[in-house]
ZAVODO-868691 format. One record per residue: y, x, z of N, C-alpha, C in turn; residue in three letters. Coordinates in steps of 0.1 Angstrom, whole numbers, plus 5000, padded with zeros to 4 digits. Layout:
N
YXZYXZYXZALA/...
END
This chain:
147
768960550637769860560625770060430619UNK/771360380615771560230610771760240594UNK/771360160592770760200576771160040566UNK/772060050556772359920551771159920536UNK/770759790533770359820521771359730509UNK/771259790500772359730488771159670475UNK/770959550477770559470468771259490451UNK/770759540438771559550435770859470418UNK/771659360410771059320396771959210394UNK/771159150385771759000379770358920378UNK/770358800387769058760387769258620374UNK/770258640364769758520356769758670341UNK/769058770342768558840333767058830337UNK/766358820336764858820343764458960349UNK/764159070345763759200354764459200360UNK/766059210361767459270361767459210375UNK/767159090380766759050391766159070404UNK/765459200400764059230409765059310426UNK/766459340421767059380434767259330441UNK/767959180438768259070442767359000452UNK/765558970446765058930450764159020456UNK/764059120460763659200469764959230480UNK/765759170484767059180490767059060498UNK/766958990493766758840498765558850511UNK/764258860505763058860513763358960523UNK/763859100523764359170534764959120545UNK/766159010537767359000547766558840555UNK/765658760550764858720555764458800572UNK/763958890565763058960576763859010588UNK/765658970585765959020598766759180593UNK/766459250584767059360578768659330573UNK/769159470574770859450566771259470558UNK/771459350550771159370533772459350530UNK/772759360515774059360509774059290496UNK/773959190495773759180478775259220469UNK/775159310458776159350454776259320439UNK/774859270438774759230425774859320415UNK/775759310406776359410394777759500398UNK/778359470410779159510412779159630429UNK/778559740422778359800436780359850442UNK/781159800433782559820445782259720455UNK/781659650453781559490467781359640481UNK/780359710477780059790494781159830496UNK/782359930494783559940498784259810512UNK/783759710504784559620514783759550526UNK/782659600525781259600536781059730540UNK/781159820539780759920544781059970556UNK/779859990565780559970582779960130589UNK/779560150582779660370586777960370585UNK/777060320580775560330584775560460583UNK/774260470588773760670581773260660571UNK/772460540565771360540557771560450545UNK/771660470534771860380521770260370519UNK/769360220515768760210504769160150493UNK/769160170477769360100474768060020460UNK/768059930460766959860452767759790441UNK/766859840427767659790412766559840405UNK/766659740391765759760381766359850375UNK/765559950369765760030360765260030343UNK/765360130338764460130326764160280322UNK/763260260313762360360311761760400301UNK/762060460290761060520282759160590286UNK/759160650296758360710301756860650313UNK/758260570319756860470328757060320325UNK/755560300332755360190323756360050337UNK/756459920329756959800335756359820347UNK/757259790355756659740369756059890378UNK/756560010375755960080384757660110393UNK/757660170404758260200416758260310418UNK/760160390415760160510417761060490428UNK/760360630435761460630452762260770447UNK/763960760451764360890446765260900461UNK/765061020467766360990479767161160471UNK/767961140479769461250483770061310467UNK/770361400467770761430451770161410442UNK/768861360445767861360429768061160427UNK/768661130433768860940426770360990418UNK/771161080420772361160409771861240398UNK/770961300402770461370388769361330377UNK/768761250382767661190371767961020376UNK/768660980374769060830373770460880364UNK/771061000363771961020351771561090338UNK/770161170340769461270331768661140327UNK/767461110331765961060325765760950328UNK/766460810339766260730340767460610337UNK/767960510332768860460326768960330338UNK/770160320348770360190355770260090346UNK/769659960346769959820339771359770337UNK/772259840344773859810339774459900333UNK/775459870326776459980314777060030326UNK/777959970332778660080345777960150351UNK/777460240350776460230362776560250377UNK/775860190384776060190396775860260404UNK/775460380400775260570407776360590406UNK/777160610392778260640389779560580400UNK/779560440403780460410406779860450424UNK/779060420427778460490439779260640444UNK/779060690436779560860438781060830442UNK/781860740430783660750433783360680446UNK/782760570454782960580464782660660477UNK/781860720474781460810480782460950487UNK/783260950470784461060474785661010477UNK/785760850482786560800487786560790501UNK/785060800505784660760520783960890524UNK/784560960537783861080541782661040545UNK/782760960553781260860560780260840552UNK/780360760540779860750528779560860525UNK/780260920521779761070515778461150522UNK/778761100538777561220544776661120549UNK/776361010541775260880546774160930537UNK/772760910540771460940533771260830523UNK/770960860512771160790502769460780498UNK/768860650496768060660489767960530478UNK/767260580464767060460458765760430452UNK/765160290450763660240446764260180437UNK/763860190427763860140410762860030408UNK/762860000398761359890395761459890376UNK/760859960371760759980358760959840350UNK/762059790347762059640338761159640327UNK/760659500322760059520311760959420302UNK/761859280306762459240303764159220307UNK/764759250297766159240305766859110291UNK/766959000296767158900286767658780297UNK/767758660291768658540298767458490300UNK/767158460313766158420326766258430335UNK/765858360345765558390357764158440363UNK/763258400357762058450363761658610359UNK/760758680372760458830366759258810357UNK/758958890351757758970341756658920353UNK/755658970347754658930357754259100360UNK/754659190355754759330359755659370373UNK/756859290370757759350379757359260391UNK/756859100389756459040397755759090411UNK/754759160407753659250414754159370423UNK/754959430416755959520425756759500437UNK/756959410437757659330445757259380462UNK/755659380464755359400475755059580481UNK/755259650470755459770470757059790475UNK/757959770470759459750469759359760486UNK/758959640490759559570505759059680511UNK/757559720511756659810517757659960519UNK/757759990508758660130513760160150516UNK/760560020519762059960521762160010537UNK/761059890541760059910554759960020556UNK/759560070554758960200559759960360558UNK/761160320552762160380552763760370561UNK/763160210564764260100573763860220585UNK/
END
């Protein structure tokens, strides 16, 4: 199964980064990454038929604490990343995910999964929290293990 992963943040917010830089070390490793940053239309113009979407972005959270790692695959990264969990961007990138999705039949029937990383700062930086910092090796671990 060929599987792209979509790096997804702004790494001069400090948490907001943690997609970016878990995207990086992947594509290091030889994996097929995408950095899309803040703008998930960038995959439209990459998108080469995978089966498999991961996608990795900081989130936020009332409920869990900084730095914990939620895995959500198939309809539940649409339903509670629009209900209970808030993307780090005002567009959000589920949202804009889906219109592509109903643009692309392929897209549409590709397995979708996404790993969060609970922010604890979203501010003008570059460096992460030392929460989300830690995460980091969890992130790759089930990136892996999902690749």
């Amino acid at each position: 199964m060929s599987t792209l992963i979509l790096a997804l943040g702004n790494e001069l917010m400090k948490d907001d980064g943690i997609g970016l830089k878990a995207g990086r070390i992947l594509a290091e490793k030889g994996y097929n990454v995408l950095e899309v940053g803040t703008d998930i239309f960038r995959l439209s113009n990459h998108y080469s038929g995978e089966d498999r979407l991961i996608i990795i972005d900081a989130i936020l959270s009332d409920e869990l604490e900084p730095g914990s790692v939620l895995h959500l695959a198939g309809e539940e990264v649409f339903e509670k990343l629009k209900a209970e969990i808030r993307s780090a961007h005002f567009m959000g990138a589920i949202d804009g995910l889906k219109l592509l999705m109903k643009l692309d039949e392929k897209l549409a029937n590709a397995e979708i999964h996404f790993i969060g990383v609970v922010a604890k700062e979203i501010d003008l930086g570059m460096e992460l929290s030392e929460e989300v910092e830690r995460a980091l090796p969890e992130v790759i671990r089930l990136v892996e293990e999902l690749y």
